[in-house]
C-alpha positions as CSV (number, residue, x, y, z in Angstrom):
1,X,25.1,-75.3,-97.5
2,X,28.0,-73.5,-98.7
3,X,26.6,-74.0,-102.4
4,X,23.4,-72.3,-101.4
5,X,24.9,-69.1,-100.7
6,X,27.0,-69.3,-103.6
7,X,24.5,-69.2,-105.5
8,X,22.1,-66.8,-103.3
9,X,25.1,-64.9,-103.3
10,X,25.5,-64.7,-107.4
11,X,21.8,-63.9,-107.6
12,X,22.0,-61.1,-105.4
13,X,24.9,-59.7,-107.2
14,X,23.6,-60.1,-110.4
15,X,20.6,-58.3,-109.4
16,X,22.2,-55.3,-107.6
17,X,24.4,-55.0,-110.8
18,X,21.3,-55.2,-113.1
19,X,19.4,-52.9,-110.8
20,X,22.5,-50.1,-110.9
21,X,22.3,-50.3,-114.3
22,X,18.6,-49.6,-115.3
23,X,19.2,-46.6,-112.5
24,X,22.4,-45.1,-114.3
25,X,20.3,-45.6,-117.4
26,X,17.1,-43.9,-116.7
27,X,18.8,-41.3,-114.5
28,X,20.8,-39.5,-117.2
29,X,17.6,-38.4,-119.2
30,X,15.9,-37.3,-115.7
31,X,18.8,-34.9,-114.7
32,X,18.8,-33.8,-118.4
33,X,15.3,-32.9,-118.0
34,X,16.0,-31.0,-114.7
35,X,18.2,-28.4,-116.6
36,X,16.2,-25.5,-118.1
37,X,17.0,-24.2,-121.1
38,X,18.9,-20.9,-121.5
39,X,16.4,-18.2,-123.2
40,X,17.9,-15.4,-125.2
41,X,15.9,-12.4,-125.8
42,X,16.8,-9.5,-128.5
43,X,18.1,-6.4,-126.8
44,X,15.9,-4.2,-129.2
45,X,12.3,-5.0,-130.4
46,X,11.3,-2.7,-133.6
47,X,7.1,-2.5,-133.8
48,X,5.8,-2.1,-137.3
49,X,1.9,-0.5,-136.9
50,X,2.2,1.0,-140.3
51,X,-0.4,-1.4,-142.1
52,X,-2.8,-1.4,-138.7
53,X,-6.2,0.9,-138.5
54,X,-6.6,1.2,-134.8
55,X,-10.0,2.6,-133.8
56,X,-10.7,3.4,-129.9
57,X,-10.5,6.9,-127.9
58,X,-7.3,7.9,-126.1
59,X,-7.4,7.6,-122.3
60,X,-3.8,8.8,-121.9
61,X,-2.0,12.1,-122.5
62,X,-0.7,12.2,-125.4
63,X,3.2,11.3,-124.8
64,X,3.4,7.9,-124.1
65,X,6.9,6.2,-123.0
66,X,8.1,2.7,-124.0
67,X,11.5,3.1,-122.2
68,X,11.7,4.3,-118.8
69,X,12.7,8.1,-118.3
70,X,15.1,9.2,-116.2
71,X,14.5,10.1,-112.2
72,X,14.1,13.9,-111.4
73,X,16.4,14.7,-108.2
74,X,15.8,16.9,-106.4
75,X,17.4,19.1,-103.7
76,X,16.8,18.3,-100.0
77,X,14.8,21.2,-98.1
78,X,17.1,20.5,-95.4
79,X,20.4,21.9,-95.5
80,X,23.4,19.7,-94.7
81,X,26.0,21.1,-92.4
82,X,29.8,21.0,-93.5
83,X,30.7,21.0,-89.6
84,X,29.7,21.1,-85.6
85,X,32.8,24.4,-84.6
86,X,30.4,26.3,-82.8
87,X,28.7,23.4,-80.6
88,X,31.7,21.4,-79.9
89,X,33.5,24.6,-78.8
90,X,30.2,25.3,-76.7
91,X,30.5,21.9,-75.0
92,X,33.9,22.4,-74.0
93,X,33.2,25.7,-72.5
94,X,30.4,24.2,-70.8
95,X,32.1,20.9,-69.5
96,X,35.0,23.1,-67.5
């Protein structure tokens, strides 16, 4: 009896062990895979039209932007108030 499970016992092992190893080996490439490659991108792209006949009608006016221009600000309609004297003093008087 005891021989059986020494052997059983072997069998098992040697198939957990072979079974952790075809995992470790085929797992390696998959979590390589998962990784996405790092994309660099030129700060600056130059576009050459020089030797290009373009034929159409404009739909735009004539400026046309590639790089965004910068946000008008304007001032508020509303006045902002540097301070409250007058009220606070009013709601002391008033609170006596």
């Amino acid at each position: 009896m005891n021989r059986v499970y020494l052997i059983f016992g072997s069998v098992f092992l040697l198939g957990m062990v072979f079974l952790f190893g075809v995992m470790f080996l085929f797992g390696i490439p998959a979590q390589a895979k998962d990784k996405k490659p790092k994309i660099l991108y030129p700060k600056e792209t130059q576009l050459d039209f020089e030797g290009a006949d373009i034929e159409g009608n404009v739909r735009n006016p004539g400026e046309f932007y590639f790089k965004n221009r910068p946000q008008e600000r304007f001032d508020s309609l509303v006045k902002r108030r540097k301070n409250f004297h007058r009220e606070m003093l009013r709601d002391v008087v008033r609170a006596r």
